[in-house]
N, C-alpha and C positions, 0 to 999 in steps of 0.2 A: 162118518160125518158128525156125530151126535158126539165123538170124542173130539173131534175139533173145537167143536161148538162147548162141550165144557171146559177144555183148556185153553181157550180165548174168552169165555166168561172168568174164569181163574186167574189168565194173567189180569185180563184192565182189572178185576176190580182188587186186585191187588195191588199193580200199578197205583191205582185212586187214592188206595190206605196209603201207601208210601207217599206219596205225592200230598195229600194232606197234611200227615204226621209227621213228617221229617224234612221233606223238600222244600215245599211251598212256606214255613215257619220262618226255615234257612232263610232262605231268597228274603222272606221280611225282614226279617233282623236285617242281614246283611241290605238291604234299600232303606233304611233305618238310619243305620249307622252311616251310609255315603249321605243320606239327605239332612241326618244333623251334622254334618263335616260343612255342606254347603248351606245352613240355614247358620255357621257360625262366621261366615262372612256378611252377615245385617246385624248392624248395631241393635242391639239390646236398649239400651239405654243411653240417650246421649242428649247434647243440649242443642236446643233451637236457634237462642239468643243468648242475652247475657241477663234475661230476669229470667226466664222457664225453659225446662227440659220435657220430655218426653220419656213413658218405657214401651216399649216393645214387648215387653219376654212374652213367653208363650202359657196359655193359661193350662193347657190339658199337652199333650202328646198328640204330634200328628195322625189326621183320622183319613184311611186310605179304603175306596171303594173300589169298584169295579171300572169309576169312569172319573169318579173325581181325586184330588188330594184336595182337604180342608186345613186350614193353623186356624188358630183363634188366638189372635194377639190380643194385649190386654189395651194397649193404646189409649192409654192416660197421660196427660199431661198434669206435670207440677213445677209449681213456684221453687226457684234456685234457696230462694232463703229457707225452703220448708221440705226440703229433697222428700222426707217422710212421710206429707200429707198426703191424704186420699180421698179423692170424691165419692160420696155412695152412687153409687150404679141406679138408675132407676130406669133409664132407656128402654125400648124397644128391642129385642133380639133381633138382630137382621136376619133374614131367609133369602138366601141367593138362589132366584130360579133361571135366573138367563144363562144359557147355554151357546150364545152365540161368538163370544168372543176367549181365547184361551187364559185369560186367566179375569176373574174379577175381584175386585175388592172394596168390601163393606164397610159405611162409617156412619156410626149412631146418634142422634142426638148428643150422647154423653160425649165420644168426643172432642167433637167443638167446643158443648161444655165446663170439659174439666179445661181446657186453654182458656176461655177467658176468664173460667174462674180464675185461675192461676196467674194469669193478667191482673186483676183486681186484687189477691193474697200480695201480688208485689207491687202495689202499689203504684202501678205506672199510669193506668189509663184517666189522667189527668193532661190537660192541653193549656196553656195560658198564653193569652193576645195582651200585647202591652204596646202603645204608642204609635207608627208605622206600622204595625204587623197586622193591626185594628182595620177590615176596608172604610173609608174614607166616608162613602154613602153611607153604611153602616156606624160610622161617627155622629154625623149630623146627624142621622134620625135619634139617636139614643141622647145625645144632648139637646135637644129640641123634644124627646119625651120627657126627661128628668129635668125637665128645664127650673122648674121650679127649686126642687132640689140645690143644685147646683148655685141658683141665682144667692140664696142663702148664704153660700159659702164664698162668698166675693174673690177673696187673697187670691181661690182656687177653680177659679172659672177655667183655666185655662192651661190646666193641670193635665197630663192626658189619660186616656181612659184605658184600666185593665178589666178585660176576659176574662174571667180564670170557671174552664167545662170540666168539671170531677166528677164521676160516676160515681152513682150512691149504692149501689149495689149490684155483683153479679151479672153479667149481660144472660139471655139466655135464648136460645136455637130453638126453631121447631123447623120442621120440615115434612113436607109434605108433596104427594103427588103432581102439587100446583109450582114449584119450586120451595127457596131457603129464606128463611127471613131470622133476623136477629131484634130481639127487645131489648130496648135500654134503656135505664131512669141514671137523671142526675140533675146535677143542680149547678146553676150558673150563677156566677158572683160577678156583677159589676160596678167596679170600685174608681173613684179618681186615686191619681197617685200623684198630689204634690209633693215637690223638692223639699225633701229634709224635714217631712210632717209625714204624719203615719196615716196609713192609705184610708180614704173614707168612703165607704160602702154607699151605693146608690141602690141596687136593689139585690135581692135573692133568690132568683126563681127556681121553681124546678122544673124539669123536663123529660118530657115520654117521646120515643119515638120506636118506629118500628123497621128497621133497614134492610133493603131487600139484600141479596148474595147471591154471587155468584161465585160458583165453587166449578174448576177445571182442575185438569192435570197440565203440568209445564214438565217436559222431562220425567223425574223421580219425583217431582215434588206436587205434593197437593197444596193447589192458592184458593183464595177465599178474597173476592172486592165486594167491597160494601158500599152501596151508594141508596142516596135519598130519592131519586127520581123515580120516575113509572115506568117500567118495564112492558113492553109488549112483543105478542109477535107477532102484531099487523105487517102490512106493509111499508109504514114509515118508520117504524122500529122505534128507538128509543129518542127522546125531541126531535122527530124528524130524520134520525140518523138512520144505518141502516140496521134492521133485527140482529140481534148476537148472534153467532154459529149456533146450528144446533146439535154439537155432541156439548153446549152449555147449559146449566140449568140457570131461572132466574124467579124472582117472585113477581109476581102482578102490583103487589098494594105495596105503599107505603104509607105511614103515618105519623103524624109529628104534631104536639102540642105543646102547649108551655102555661105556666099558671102561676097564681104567685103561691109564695108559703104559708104568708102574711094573714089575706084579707080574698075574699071573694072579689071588693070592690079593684085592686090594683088587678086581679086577675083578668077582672074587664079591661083596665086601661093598658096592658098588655096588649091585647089583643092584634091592634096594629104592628105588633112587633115579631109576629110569627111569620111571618112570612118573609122578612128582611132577616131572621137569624135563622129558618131554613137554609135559604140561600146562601147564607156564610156557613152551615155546617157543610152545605155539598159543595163550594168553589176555595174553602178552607181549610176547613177539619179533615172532610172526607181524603183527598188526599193524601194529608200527612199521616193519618192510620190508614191508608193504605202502601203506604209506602214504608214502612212497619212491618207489615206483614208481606211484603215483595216478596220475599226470600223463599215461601212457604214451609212445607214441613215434607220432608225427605219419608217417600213410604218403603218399607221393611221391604227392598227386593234384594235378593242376593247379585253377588259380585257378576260380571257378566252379561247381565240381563237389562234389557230396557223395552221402555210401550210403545208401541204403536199404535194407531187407531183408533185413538180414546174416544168414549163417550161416557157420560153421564147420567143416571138415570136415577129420579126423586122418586122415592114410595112415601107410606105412610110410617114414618118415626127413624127414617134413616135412608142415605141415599147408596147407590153401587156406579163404581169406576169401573166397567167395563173396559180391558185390552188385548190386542196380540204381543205377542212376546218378540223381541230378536234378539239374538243370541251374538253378542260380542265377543264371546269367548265360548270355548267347550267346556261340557258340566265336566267331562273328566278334567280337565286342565284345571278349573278351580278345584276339582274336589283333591286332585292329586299335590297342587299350592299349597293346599289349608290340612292336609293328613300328618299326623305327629311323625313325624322320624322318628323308629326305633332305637332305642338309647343301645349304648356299646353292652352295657350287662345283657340286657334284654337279648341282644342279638348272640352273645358268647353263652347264654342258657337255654337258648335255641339249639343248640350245635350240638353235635353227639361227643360226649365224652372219649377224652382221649384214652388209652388204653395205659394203666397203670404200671411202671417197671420197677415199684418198690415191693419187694417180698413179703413185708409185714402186711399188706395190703391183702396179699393172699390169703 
């Protein structure tokens, strides 16, 4: 018995060495190489729109546990005119601890960041209202505040009134357990524009606000709506409407002021006017940047593959998309799609040499 017992302790833990040392390495490598075959059907690097792209690549080598696979993309967005540029990292490391759904994925302050920076490097997030495009109520109140103004310039009374909302710098993301919210400064220009006379500025102001977001998954793609309103999850939900879903995230606060550039005192007589160019950023503006960003941003899943189940979940410095996976296709069927063909050399260098019937050879 005692010689069984040492040659069943001899084989496994020989078995073990081999199985460490040569087996188990194999098997890696070779789950390596099929999973970068299928990590090369997700674009790397491709573009959103026609002002910013995005990259993908991958920052380290796939990290493989006992229960999970990790990538760590780099998911930067940059300006088309500046392919080059890079935002510094300052974010938050994400830490994914939910375990509930089969695959999740991480997105950091930075980001959202590096797109609207990237937004702002191209010079887009500019809006201008001219004539008709102006609401109406919102007319009459701004000519009846500038009235004075205006009365001065006679010829041009009746001249119509430009808009024009340019962001003064950078927008910028925080997120947190409570939901998303986005900061923005800028500065609004309201000018008359009489015919064939160069346009005359009525005031300059600038403007803070703080916009709440709502970030879901659509398909592959991550969206992001921005709105001015108050968010809650009572039971009348939002003006009465009904509460968002909740695999959504949303922010509680918003905020919005405006001030002059000028003079403390015009900042006062301002005052009345926040609350009617609110109202035209959320039944105007808001819209049309959102409708901008409809399209969202395609996340890094290989060919095959799509989410079910989504849900959303805010921490502190970065939020996780939670989903189950289904399988439109077999991993071998892509992996076998996207595996290089062996070239004709390759495969006649394979092959055992034919036997030679020249003499001098011998």
């Amino acid at each position: 018995r005692k010689v069984y017992e040492f040659l069943s302790t001899f084989i496994v833990t020989g078995m073990r060495f081999l199985l460490s040392q040569q087996i188990c390495p194999s098997l890696e490598h070779a789950s390596l190489v099929l999973l970068n075959s299928l990590l090369d059907t997700v674009p790397v690097r491709n573009y959103v729109d026609e002002h910013i792209g995005i990259d993908y690549s991958l920052l380290r080598d796939p990290s493989i546990t006992t229960d999970t696979l990790e990538l760590d993309f780099k998911g930067m967005f940059f300006p088309r005119v500046r392919e080059d540029q890079e935002l510094e990292n300052h974010a938050v490391e994400p830490v994914i601890k939910e375990t509930e759904r089969m695959v999740y994925v991480a997105f950091s302050e930075y980001f959202f960041d590096s797109a609207m920076h990237s937004y702002f490097q191209a010079g887009v997030l500019t809006i201008e209202l001219q004539g008709e495009k102006v609401p109406k109520d919102l007319e009459v109140l701004l000519r009846a505040t500038f009235f004075g103004t205006i009365f001065m310039l006679s010829p041009s009374v009746d001249a119509p009134l430009r808009l024009v909302l340019q962001v003064s710098a950078p927008p910028r993301c925080t997120i947190k357990p409570s939901g998303t919210s986005v900061s923005v400064s800028a500065f609004l220009n309201i000018s008359l524009v009489p015919p064939d006379r160069p346009p005359v500025q009525l005031s300059s102001m600038a403007m803070e606000t703080k916009l709440s977001a709502k970030v879901f998954l659509q398909g592959k793609a991550l969206r992001v709506q921005l709105d001015l309103r108050r968010y809650g999850w009572g039971p009348m939900g939002v003006w009465g409407g009904s509460p968002p879903p909740s695999t959504h995230n949303c922010f509680l606060l918003c905020r919005f002021r405006i001030y002059s550039k000028q003079s403390a005192l015009e900042s006062l007589a301002l005052f009345s006017l926040q609350a009617p160019l609110k109202t035209l950023l959320q039944l105007t503006i808001m819209p049309i940047i959102n409708e901008r960003t409809k399209k969202g941003v395609q996340i890094p899943l290989p060919e095959g593959m799509d989410f079910t189940r989504e849900v959303v979940t805010n921490h502190a410095g970065f939020l996780t998309v939670g989903a189950d996976l289904h399988f439109s296709k077999g991993l071998r069927e892509v992996i076998e799609k996207y595996r290089p063909v062996p070239t004709a050399a390759a495969y006649s260098s394979s092959q055992p040499a034919e036997p030679s019937l020249d003499p001098s050879s011998l």
